[in-house]
VEXVEX-52331 format. One record per atom (N, C-alpha, C): residue number from 1; residue in one letter; chain; atom name; z negated, y negated, x negated. Coordinates in nm, 3 decimals. Last residue first. Layout:
{nr=NUM; rest=A; kette=A; atom=CA; w=Z; v=Y; u=X}
...
END
This chain:
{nr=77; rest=X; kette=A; atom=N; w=-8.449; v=-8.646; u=-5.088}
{nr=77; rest=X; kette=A; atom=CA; w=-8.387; v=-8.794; u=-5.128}
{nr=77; rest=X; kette=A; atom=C; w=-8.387; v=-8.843; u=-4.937}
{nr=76; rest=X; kette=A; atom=N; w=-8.689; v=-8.513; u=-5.286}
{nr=76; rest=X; kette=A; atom=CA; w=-8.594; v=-8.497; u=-5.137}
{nr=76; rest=X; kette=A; atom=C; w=-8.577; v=-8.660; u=-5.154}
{nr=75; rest=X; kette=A; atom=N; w=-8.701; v=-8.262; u=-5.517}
{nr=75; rest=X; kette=A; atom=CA; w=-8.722; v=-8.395; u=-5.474}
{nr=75; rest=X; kette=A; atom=C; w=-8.634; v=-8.408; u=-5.364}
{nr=74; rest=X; kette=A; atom=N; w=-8.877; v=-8.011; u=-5.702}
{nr=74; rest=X; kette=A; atom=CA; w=-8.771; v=-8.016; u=-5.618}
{nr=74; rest=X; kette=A; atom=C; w=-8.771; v=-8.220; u=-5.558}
{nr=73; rest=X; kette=A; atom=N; w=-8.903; v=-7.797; u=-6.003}
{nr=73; rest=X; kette=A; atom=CA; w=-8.932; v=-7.925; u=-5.923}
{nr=73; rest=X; kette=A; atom=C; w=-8.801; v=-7.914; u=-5.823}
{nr=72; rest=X; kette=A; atom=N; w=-8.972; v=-7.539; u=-6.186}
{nr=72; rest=X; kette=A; atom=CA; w=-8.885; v=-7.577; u=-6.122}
{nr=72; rest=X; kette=A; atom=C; w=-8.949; v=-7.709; u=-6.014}
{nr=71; rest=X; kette=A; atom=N; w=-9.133; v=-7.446; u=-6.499}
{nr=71; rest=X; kette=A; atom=CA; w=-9.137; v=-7.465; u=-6.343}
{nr=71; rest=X; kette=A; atom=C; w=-9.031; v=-7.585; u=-6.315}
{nr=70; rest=X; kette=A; atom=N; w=-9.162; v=-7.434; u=-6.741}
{nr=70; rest=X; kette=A; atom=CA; w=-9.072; v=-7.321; u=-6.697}
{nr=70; rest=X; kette=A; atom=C; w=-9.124; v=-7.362; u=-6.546}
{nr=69; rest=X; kette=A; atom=N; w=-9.140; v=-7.754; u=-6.928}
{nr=69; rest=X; kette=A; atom=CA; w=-9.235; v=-7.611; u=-6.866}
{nr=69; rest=X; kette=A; atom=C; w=-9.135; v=-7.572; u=-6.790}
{nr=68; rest=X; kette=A; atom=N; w=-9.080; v=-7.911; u=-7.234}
{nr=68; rest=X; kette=A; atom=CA; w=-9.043; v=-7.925; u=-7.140}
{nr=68; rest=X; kette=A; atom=C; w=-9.147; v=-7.744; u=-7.049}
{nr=67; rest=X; kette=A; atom=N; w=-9.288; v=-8.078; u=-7.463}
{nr=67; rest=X; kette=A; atom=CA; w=-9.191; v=-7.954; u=-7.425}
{nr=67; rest=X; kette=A; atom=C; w=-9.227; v=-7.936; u=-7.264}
{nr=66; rest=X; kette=A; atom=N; w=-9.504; v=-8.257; u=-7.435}
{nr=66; rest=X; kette=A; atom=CA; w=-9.363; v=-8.311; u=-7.507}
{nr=66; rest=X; kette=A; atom=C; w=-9.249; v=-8.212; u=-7.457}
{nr=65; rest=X; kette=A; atom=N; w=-9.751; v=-8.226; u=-7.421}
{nr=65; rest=X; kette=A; atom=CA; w=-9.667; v=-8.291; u=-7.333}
{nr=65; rest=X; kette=A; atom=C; w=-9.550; v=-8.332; u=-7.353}
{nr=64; rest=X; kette=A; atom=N; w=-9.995; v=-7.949; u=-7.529}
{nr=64; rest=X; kette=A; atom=CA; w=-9.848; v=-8.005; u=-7.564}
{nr=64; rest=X; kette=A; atom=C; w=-9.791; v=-8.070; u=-7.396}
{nr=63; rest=X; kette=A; atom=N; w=-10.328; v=-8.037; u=-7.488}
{nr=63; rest=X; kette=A; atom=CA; w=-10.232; v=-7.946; u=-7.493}
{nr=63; rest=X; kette=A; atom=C; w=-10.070; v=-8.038; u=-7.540}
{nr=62; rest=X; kette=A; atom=N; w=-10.460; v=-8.296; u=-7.374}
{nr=62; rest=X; kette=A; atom=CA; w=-10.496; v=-8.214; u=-7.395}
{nr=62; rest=X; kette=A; atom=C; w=-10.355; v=-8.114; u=-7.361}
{nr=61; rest=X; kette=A; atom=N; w=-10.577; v=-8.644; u=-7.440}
{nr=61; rest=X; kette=A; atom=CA; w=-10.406; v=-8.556; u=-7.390}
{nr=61; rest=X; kette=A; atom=C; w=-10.468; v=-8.380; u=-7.449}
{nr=60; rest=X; kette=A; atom=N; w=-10.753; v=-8.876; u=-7.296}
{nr=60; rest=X; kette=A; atom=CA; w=-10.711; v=-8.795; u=-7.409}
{nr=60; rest=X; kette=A; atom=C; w=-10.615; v=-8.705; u=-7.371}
{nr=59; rest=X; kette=A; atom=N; w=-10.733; v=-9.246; u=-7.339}
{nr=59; rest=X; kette=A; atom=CA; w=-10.708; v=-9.110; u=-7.244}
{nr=59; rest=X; kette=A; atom=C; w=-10.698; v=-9.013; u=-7.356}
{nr=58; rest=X; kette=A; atom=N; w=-10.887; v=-9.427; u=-7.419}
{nr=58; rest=X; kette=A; atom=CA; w=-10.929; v=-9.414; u=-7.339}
{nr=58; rest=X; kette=A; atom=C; w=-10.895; v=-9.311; u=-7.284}
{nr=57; rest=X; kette=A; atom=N; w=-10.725; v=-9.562; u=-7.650}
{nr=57; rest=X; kette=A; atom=CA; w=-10.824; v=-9.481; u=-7.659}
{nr=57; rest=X; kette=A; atom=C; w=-10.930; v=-9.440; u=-7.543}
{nr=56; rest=X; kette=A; atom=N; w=-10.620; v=-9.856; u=-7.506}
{nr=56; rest=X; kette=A; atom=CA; w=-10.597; v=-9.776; u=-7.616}
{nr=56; rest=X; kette=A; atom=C; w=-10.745; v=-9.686; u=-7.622}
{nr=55; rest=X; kette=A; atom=N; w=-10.566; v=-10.010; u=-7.273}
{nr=55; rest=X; kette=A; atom=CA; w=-10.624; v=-9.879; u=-7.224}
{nr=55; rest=X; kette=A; atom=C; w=-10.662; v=-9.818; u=-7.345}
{nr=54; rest=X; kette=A; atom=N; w=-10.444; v=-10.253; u=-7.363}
{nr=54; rest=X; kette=A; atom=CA; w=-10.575; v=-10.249; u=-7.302}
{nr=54; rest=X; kette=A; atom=C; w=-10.656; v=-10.133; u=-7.304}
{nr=53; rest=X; kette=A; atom=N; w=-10.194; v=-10.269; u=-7.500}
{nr=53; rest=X; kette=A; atom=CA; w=-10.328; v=-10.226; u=-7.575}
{nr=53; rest=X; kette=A; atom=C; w=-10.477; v=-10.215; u=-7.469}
{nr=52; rest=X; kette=A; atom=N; w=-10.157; v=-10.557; u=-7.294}
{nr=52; rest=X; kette=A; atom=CA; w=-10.129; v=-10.463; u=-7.417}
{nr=52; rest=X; kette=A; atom=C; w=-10.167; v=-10.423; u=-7.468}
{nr=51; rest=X; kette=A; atom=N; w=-10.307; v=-10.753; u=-7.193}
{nr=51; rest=X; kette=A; atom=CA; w=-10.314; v=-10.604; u=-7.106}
{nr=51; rest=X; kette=A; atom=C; w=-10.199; v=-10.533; u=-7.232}
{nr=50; rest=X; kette=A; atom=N; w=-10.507; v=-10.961; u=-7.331}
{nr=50; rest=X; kette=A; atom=CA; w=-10.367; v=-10.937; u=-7.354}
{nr=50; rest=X; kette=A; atom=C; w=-10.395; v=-10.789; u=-7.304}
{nr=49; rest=X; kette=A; atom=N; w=-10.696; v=-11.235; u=-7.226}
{nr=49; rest=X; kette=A; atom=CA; w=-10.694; v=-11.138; u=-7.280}
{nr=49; rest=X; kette=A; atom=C; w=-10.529; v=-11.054; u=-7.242}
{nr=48; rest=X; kette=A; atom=N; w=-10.635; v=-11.595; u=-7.308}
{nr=48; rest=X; kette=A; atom=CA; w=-10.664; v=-11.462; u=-7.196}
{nr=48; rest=X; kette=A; atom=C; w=-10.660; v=-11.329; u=-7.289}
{nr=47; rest=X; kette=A; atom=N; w=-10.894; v=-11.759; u=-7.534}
{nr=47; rest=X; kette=A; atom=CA; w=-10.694; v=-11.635; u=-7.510}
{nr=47; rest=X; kette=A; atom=C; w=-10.700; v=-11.573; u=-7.376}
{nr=46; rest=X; kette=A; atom=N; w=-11.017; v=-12.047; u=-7.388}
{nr=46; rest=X; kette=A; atom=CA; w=-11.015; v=-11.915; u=-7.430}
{nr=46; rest=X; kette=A; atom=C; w=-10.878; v=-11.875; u=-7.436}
{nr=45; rest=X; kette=A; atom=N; w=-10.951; v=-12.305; u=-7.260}
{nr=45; rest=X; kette=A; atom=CA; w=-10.882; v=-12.271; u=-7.398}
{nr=45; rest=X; kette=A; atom=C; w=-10.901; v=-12.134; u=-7.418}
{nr=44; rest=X; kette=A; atom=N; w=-11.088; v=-12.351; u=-7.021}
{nr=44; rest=X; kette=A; atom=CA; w=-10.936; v=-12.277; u=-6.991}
{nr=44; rest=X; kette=A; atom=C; w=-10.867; v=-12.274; u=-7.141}
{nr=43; rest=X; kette=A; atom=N; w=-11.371; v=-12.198; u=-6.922}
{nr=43; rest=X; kette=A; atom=CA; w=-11.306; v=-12.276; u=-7.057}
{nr=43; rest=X; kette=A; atom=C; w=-11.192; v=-12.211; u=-7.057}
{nr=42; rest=X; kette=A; atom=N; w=-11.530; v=-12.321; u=-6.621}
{nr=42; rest=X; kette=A; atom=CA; w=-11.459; v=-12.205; u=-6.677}
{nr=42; rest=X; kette=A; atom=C; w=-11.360; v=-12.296; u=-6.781}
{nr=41; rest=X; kette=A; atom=N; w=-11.799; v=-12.431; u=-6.426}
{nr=41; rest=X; kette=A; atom=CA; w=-11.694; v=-12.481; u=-6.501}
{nr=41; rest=X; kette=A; atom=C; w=-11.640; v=-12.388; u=-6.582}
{nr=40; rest=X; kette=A; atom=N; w=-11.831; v=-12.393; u=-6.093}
{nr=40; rest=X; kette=A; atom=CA; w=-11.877; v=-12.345; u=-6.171}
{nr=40; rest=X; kette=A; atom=C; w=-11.779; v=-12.369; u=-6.284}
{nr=39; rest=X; kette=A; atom=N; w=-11.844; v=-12.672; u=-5.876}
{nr=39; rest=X; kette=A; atom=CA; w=-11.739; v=-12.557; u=-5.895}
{nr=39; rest=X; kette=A; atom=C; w=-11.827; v=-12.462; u=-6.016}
{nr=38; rest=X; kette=A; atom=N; w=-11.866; v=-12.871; u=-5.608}
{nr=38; rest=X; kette=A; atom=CA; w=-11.940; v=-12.840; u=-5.698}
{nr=38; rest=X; kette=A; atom=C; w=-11.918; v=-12.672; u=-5.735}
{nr=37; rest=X; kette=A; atom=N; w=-11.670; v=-13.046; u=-5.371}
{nr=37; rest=X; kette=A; atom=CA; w=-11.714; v=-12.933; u=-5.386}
{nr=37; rest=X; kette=A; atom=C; w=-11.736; v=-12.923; u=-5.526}
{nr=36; rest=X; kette=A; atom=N; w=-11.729; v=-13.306; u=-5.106}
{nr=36; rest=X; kette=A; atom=CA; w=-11.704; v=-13.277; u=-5.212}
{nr=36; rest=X; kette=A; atom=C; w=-11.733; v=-13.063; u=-5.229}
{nr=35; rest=X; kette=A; atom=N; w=-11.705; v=-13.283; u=-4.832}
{nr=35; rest=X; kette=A; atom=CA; w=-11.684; v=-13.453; u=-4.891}
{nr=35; rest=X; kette=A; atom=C; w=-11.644; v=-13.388; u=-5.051}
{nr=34; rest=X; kette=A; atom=N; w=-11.749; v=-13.196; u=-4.473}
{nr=34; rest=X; kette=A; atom=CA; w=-11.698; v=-13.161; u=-4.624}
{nr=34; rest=X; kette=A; atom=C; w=-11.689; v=-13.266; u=-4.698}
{nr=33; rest=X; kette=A; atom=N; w=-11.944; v=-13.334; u=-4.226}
{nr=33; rest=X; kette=A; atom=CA; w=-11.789; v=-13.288; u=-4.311}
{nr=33; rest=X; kette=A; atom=C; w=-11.813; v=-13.302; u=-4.423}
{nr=32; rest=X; kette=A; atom=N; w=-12.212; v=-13.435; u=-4.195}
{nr=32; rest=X; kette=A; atom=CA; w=-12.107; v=-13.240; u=-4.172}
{nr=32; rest=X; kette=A; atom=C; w=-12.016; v=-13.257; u=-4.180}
{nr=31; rest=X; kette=A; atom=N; w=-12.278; v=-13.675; u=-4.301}
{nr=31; rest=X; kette=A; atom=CA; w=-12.229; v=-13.648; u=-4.162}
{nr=31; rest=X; kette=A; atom=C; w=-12.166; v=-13.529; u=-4.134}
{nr=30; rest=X; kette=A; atom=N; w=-12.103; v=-13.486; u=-4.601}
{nr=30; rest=X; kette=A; atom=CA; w=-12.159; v=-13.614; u=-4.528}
{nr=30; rest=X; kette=A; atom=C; w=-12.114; v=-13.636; u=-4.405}
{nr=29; rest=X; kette=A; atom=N; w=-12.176; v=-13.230; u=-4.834}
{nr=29; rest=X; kette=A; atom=CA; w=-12.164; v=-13.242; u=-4.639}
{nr=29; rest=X; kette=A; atom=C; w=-12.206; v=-13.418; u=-4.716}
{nr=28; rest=X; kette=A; atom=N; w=-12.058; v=-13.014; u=-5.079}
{nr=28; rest=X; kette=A; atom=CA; w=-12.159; v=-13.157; u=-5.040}
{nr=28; rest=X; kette=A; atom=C; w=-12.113; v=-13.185; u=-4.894}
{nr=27; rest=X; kette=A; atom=N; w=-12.087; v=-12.653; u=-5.186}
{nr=27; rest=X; kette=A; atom=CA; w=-12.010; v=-12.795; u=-5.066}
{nr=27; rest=X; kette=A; atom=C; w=-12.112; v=-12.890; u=-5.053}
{nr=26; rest=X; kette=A; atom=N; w=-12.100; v=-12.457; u=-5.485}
{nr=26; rest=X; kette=A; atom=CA; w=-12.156; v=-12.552; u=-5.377}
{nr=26; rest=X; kette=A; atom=C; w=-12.125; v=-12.713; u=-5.292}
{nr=25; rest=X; kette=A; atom=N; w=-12.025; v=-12.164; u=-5.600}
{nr=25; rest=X; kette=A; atom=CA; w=-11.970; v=-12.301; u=-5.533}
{nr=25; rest=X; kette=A; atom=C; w=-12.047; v=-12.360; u=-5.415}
{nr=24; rest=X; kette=A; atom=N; w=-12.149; v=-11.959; u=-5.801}
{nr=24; rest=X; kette=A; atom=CA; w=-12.158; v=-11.995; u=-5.696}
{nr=24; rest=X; kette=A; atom=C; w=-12.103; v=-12.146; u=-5.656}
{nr=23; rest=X; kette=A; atom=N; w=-12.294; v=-11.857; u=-6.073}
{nr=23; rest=X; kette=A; atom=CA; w=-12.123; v=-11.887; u=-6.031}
{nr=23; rest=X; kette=A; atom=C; w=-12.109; v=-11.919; u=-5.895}
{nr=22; rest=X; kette=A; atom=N; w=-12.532; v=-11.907; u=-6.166}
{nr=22; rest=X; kette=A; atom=CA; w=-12.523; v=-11.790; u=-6.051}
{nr=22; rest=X; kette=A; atom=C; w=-12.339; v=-11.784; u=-6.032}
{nr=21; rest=X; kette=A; atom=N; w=-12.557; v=-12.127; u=-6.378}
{nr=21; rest=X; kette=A; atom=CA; w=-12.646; v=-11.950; u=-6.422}
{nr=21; rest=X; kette=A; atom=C; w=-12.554; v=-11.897; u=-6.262}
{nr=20; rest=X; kette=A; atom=N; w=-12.458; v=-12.260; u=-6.247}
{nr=20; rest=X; kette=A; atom=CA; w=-12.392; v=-12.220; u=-6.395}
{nr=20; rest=X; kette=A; atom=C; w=-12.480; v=-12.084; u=-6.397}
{nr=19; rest=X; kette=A; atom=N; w=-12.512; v=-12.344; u=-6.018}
{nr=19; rest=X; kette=A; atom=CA; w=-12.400; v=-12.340; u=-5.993}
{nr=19; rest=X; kette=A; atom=C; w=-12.359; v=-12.251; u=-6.141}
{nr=18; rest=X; kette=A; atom=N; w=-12.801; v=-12.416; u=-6.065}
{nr=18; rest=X; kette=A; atom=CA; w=-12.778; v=-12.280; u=-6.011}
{nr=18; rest=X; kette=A; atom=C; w=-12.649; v=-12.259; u=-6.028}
{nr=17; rest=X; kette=A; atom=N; w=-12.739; v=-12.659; u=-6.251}
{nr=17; rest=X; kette=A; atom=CA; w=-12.842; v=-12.510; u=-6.277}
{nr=17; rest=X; kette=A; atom=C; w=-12.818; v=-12.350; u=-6.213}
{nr=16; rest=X; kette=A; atom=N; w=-12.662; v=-12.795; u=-6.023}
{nr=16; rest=X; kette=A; atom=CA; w=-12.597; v=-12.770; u=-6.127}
{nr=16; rest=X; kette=A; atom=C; w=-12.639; v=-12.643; u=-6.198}
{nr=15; rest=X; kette=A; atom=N; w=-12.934; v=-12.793; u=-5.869}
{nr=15; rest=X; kette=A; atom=CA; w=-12.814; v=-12.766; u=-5.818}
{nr=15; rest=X; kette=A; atom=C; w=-12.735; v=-12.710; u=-5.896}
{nr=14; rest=X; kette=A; atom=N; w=-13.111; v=-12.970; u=-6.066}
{nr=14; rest=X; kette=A; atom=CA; w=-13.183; v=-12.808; u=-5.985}
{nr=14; rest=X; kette=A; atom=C; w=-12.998; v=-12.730; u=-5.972}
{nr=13; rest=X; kette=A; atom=N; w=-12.968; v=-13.197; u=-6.059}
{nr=13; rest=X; kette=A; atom=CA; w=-13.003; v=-13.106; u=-6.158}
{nr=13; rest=X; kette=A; atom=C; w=-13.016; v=-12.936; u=-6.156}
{nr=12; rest=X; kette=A; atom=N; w=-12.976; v=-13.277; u=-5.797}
{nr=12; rest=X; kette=A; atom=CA; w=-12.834; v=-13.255; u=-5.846}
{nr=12; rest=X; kette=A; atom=C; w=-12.891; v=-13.206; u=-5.985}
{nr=11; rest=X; kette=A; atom=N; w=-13.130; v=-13.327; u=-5.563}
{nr=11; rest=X; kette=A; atom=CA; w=-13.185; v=-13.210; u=-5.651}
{nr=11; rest=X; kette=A; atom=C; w=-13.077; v=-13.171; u=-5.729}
{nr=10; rest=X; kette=A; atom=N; w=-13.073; v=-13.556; u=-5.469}
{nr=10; rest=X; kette=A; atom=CA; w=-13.243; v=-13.567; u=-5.497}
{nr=10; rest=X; kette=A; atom=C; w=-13.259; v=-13.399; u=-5.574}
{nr=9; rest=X; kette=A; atom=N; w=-12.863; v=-13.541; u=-5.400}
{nr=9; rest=X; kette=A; atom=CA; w=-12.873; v=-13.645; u=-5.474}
{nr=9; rest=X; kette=A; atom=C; w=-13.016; v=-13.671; u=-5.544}
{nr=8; rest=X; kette=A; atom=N; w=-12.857; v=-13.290; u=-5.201}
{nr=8; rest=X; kette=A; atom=CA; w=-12.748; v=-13.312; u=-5.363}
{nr=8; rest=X; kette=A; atom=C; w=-12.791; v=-13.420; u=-5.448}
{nr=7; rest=X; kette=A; atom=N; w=-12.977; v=-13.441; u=-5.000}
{nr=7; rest=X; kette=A; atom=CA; w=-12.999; v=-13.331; u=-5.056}
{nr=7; rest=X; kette=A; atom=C; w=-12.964; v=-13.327; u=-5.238}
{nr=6; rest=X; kette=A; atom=N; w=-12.742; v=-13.609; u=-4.958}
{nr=6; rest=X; kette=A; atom=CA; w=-12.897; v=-13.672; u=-4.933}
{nr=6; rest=X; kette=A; atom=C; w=-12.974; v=-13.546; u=-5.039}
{nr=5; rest=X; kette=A; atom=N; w=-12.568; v=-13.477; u=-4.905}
{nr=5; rest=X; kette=A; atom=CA; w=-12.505; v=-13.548; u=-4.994}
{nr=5; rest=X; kette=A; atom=C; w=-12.638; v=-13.572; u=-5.041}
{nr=4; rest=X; kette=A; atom=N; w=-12.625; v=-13.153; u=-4.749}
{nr=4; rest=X; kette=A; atom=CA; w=-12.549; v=-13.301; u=-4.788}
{nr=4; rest=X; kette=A; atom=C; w=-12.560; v=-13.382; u=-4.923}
{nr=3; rest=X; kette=A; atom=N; w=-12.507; v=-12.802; u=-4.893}
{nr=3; rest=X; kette=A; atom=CA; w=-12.613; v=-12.922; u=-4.868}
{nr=3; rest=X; kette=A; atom=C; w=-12.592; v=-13.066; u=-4.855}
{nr=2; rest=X; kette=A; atom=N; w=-12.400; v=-12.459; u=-4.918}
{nr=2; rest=X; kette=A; atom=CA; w=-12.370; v=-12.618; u=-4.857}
{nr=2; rest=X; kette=A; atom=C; w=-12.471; v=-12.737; u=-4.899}
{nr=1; rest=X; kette=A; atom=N; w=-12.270; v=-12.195; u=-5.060}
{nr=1; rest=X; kette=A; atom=CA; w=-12.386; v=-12.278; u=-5.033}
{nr=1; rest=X; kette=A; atom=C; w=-12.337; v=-12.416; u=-4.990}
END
């Protein structure tokens, strides 16, 4: 989304509003160039989340994968 500055200054509530409920980045224009950009604010203390353990309990294993099978593989180098 874009809007000048003129705009931005008469609806910078309304604006902000959308920028948090929608995540959307909105460009301030003066004279149509770029001047500012209005970001959606993200809390860089959270934990990220840890991809260890991510998948746990998600696959199930059906039958024995441990013993080896009576078929022959081939691989080409």
């Amino acid at each position: 989304m874009e809007m000048t500055a003129v705009e931005f200054k008469t609806k910078c509530i309304e604006v902000m509003e959308h920028v948090k409920e929608d995540h959307e980045e909105v460009i301030i224009t003066q004279e149509g160039t770029p001047v500012a950009k209005l970001v959606p604010y993200e809390d860089d203390d959270e934990d990220p989340v840890s991809l260890f353990g991510y998948m746990k309990g998600s696959v199930k294993i059906n039958g024995n994968i441990i013993d080896p099978i009576d078929e022959k593989w081939e691989a080409e180098f």
